[in-house]
N, C-alpha and C positions, 0 to 999 in steps of 0.2 A: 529440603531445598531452601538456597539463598534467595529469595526475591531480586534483592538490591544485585546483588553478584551474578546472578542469572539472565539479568535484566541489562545488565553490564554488558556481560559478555554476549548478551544478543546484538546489545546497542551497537558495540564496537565495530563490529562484522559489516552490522548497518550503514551506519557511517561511513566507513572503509567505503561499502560498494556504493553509497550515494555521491559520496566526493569524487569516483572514477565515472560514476556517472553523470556528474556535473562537469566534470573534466569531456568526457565524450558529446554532452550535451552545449559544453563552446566549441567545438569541434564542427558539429552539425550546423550551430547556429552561423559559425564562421564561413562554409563551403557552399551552406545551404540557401541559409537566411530563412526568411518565412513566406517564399515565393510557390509554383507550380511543384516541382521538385519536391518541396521538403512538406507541404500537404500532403503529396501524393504518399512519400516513403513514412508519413506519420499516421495515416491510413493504416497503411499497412504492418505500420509496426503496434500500433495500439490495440488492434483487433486480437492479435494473437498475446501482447503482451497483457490487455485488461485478463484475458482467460488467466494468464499465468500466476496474476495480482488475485484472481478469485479463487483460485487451487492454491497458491501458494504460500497466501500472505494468510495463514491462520481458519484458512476457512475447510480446508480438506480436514486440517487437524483439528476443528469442531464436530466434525463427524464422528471423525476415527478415533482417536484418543480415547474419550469415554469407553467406545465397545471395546476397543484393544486392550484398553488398561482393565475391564470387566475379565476379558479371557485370562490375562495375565496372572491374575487374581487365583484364578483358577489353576493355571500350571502352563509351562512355557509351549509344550505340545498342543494345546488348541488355541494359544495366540498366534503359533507357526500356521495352524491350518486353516484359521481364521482370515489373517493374512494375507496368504496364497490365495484365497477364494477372493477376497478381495479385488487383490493385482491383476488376475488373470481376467475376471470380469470386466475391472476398468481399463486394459491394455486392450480385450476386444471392442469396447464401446467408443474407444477413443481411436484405434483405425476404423473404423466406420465413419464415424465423423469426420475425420480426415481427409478420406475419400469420399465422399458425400460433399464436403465444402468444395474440394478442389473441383467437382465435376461443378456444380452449380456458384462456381466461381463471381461469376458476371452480377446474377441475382444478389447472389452476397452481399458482393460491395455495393452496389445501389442501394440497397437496403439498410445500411452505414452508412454510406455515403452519399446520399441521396442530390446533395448538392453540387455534386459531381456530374451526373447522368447527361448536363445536359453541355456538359464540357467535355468533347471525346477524347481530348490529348491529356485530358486527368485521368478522366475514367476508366481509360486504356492505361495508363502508366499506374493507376492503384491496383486493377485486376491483376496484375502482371507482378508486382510488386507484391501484393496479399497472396497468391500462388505459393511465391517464394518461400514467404515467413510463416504460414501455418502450420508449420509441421513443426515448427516450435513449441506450437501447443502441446501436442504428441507427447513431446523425448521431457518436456519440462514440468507436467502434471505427475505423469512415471516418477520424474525427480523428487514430486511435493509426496509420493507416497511415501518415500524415501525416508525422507527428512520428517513426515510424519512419526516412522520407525522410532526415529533417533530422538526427536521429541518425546516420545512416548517414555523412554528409557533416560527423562531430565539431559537428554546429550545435545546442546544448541547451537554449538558452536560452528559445526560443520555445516549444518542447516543454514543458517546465515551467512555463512562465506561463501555459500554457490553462488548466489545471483551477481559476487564480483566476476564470474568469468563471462557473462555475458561483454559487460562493460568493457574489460580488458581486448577482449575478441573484436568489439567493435571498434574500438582505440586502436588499437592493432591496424584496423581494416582502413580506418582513417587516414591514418600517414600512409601504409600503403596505396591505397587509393588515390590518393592526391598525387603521388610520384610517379605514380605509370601513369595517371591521366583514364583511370578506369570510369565507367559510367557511375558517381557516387552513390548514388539511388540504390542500383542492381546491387554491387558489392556489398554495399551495409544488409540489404535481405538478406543474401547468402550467406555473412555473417551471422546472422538472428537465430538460424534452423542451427547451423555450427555450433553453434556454443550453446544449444540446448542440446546438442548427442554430447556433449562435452560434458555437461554440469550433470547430467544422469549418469556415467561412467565416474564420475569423482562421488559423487554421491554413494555408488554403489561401491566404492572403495570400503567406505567408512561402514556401511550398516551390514557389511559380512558378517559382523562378531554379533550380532541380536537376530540377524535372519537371513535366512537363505532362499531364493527365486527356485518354485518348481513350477515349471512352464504346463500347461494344461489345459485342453481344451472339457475335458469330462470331470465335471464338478459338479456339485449339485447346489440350486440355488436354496440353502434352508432357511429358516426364519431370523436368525441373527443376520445375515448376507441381507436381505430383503429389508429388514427394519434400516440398517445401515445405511442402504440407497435410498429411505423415506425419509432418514436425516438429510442424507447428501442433496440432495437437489434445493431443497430449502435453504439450508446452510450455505451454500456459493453464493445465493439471493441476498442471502438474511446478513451473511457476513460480509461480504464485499458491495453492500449496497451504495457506500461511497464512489465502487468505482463502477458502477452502474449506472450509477447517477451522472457521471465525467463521461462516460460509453454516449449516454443518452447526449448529451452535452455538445460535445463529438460530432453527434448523427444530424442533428439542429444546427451549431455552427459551420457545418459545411456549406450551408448554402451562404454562407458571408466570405471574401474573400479574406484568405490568412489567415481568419478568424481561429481554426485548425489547429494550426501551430501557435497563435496567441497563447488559448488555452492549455497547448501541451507544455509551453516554456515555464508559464504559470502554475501546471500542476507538480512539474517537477522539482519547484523550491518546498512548498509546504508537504509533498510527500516524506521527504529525511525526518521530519518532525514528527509525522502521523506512523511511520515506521517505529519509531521508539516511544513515543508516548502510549500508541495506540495498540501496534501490531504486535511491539516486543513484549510488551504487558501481558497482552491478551492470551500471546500462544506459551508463553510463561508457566500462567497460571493455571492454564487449561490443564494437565495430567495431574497437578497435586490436587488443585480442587475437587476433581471427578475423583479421588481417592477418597479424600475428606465426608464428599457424599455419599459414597457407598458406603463408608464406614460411619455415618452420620453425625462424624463428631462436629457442633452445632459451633462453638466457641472457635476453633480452626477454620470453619467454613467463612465467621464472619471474619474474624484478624484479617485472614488473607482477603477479602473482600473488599475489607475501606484500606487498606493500605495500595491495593492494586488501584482504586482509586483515585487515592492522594496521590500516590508516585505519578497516576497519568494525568492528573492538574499540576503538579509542580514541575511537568514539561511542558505541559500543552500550552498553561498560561500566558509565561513572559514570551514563548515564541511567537503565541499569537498577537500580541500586543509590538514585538517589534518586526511585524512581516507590516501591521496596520500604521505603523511611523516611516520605514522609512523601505515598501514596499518597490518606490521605481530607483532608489540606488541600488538595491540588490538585484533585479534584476538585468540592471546596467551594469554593476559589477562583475555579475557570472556569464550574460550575453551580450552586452553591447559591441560586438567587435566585427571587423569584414562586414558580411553581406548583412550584419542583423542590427539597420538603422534604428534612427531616434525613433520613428514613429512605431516602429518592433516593440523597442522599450517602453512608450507611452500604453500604447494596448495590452501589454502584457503583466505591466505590470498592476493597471488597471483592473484586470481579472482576478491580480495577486492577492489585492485589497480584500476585495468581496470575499475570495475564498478563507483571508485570514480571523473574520467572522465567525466561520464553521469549525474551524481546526481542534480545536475543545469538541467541538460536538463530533465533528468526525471520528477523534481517539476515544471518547465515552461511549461511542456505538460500538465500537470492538469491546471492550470494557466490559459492559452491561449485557452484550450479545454471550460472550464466554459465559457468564452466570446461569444462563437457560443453554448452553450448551454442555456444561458440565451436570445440567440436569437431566441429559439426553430431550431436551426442546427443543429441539430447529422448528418450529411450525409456529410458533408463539413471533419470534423476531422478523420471520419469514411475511406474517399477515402485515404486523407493522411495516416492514421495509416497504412492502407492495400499498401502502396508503404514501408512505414518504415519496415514492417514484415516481407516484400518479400524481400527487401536488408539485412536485419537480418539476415535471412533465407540462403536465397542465398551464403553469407561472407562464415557464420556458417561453411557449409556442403563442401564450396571450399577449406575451410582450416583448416577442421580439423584433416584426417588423417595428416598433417603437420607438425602442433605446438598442436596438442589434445584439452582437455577443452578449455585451457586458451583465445582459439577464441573464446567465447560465451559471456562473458562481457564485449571481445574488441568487437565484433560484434552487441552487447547490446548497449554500451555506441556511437558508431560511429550513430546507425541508430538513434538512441532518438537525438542526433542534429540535424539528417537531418528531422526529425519529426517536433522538434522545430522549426526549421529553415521556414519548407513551411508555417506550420499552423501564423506563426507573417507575411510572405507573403502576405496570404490570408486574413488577417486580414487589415492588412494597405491597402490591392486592391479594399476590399468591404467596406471600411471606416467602420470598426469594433472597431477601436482600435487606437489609435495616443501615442506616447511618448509627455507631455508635458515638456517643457525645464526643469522644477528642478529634475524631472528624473535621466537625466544625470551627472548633480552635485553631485544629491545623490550615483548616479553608482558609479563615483570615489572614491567618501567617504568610500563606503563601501569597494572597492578592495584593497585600501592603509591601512585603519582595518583591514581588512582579512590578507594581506600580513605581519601587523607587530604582528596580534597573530601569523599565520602561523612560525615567526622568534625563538618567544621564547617557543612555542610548540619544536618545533626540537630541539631547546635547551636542552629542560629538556629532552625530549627522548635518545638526545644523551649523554649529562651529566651524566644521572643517570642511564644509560643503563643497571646497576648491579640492578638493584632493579626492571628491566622488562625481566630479564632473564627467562627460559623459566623453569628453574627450583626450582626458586623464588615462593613461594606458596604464598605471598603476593601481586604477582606482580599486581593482580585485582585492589587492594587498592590503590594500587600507580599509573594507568593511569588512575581510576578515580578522583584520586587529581590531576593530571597531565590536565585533559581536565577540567574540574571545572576551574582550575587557570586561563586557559586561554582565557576559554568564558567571566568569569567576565573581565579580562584584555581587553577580546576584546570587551565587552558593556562599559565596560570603555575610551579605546579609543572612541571608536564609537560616544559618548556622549560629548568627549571633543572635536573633529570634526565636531559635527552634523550630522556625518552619520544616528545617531538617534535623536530624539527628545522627550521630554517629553509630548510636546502638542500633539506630534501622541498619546499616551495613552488615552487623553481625547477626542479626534476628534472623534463625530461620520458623522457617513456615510448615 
């Protein structure tokens, strides 16, 4: 396995689906703005869609991978039956669920949405709205076993191009919507369930050639099956605790008005970054490592270790540094338009701030979490995360009739350190993990890059300030020439430093 190429073609896919998602996210912000409506449909879409970010962004394939790529090992007839036992268990757990949420509906979203309960014309239009979009959950978990497959067998590329059909479907729903004059809200749900029977049907296109569905109710639960689901439940925790943390987030900003969609506009810039620094990384590394370790070859274990590393600091870095320069042009560039005013922009990108703090620590928590997940550990990240959430928590709810929202992404970004922080602990305590010396070479490399795009980022920001004004209809165009110019300057730098290398392109792992 290619790292750098792997890593690539994870990103690409990413990418792709975040700019259609950025694209459908001015859409929303344009029809919607960040009023009753777009609370309510962001309720409803975040419920099912945070589930979809904990199964699908890395954290199903923390479980699976390891045990699958154990049977594989073995011979392809008890990864088949392994498999199956799998699917067939998580397809009944997850209609149950399904219908379980749908009948206790009402509770649900109060429960979410608490700040809601005492607004019936919200409360009513998120119950009604969440209905809609939960069975999302359903068809697009199915999809993350899928894609787990195909990960399993180093195949990523499929894997990361499904989450562009939701986007697409919704984009789709958009302009149709707005031309017939359809209820926007209702449409975009019906949309959401759509295009997870969609993304499971393309999915299942690609993973015929490595496995085949045998549907079944009489199985037997045996000890590998059972250890599996002791990972799995920790693992959704322990891996997705960033977006558990935004869930929680979420559940506390409801009682502020907009507050809701402040935070979703906010979370939707620094995610494209956390997807490649953090998620492309992680689910990457996750099948060749879990090789390395069963074959205990110690030398391969650590290469691919600081390099997965480095590679997710020499993203994570300069992105975080220029979301913290020039946080409310970009916001204003991707939303300021129609219904989603100045003061949209102000608050939102206010949250952007705060969260571009944690972005480093965000991606080194998928990072460091793979390391104990490749070791079949889900219960090690699981304890930490559940300390990280309660300090989250805890900040949150002390301080926010105070200072309102804007504690939620300081409170976000503070705990995701302190997450960071134990799990690299516990890592060097159980001899998990070691920095070897060029590591730290490279550290510097990359923070003196980072710092001198960071110089001439704020440059153009602040230079050209007329042409990201907020009532600049162009202004899109011009901060994405603005970031363009300076990624290339800073792989530029980077390259004339050896922050980077060209040989890491060819190294495989």
């Amino acid at each position: 396995m290619n790292l750098i190429k792997s890593t690539g073609t994870f990103s690409f896919y990413t990418v792709l689906s975040r700019i259609l998602g950025y694209f459908r996210d001015i859409l929303i912000a344009f029809f919607l703005g960040t009023g009753l409506l777009a609370d309510a449909f962001f309720v409803a879409f975040r419920i099912p869609n945070t589930f979809r970010r904990l199964f699908s962004e890395g954290t199903f394939n923390a479980a699976f991978v390891p045990s699958y790529t154990a049977e594989q090992k073995i011979g392809k007839s008890n990864a088949d039956k392994f498999a199956n036992k799998i699917f067939n268990l998580l397809l009944l757990i997850l209609l149950i669920l399904t219908i379980i949420v749908e009948i206790f509906m009402p509770t649900f979203v109060s429960l979410l949405a608490p700040g809601f309960v005492d607004d019936n014309e919200k409360i009513s239009l998120a119950i009604n709205l969440t209905r809609i979009t939960f069975p999302f959950l359903l068809f697009v978990s199915l999809a993350s076993f899928f894609a787990a497959i195909l990960n399993s067998n180093n195949k990523f590329a499929v894997a990361a191009a499904s989450p562009i059909i939701l986007n697409v479907v919704l984009i789709l729903t958009l302009f149709f919507s707005a031309n017939i004059g359809d209820n926007l809200a209702f449409s975009l749900s019906y949309a959401v369930t759509i295009s997870g029977v969609i993304q499971l049907l393309f999915l299942h296109l690609f993973v015929k050639k490595y496995f085949l569905i045998k549907l079944s109710l009489n199985f037997k639960i045996d000890k590998k099956v059972k250890f599996f689901f002791k990972k799995l439940l920790p693992s959704i925790f322990a891996s997705g605790v960033t977006q558990v943390n935004i869930l929680i987030g979420t559940i506390i900003a409801s009682f502020q008005t907009s507050a809701v969609s402040y935070l979703y506009y906010a979370d939707r810039v620094y995610q494209i970054n956390l997807a490649i620094a953090g998620i492309a990384v992680g689910v990457v590394i996750l099948p060749q490592l879990s090789k390395y370790i069963q074959s205990k070859n110690k030398e391969k274990i650590s290469h691919i270790q600081n390099k997965a590393v480095e590679l997710c600091l020499f993203l994570s870095i300069p992105a975080s540094l220029a979301l913290l320069i020039a946080s409310e042009e970009i916001i204003s560039a991707l939303f300021g338009y129609g219904s989603f005013k100045f003061e949209s922009v102000i608050n939102s990108s206010k949250a952007l701030f705060y969260f571009a703090f944690g972005l480093p620590a965000f991606a080194l928590i998928k990072i460091f979490s793979s390391f104990f997940f490749a070791n079949d550990d889900t219960k090690t990240p699981f304890y930490i995360s559940l300390v990280s959430v309660i300090f989250n928590v805890s900040l949150s709810l002390f301080y926010f009739r105070e200072v309102g929202f804007i504690i939620i992404p300081i409170a976000t970004s503070i705990a995701s350190w302190l997450n960071t922080i134990l799990l690299f602990i516990f890592l060097l305590n159980r001899n998990l993990f070691r920095f070897n010396q060029s590591f730290y070479y490279q550290l510097i490399k990359i923070v003196i890059a980072s710092l001198i795009m960071a110089f001439l980022f704020n440059y153009m920001i602040n230079y050209f300030t007329y042409y990201l004004d907020f009532d600049n209809s162009l202004k899109a165009l011009f901060i994405i020439i603005f970031v363009l110019i300076s990624f290339i300057f800073y792989l530029l730098v980077s390259f004339l430093i050896k922050a980077f290398k060209l040989s890491d392109i060819k190294n495989n792992y």
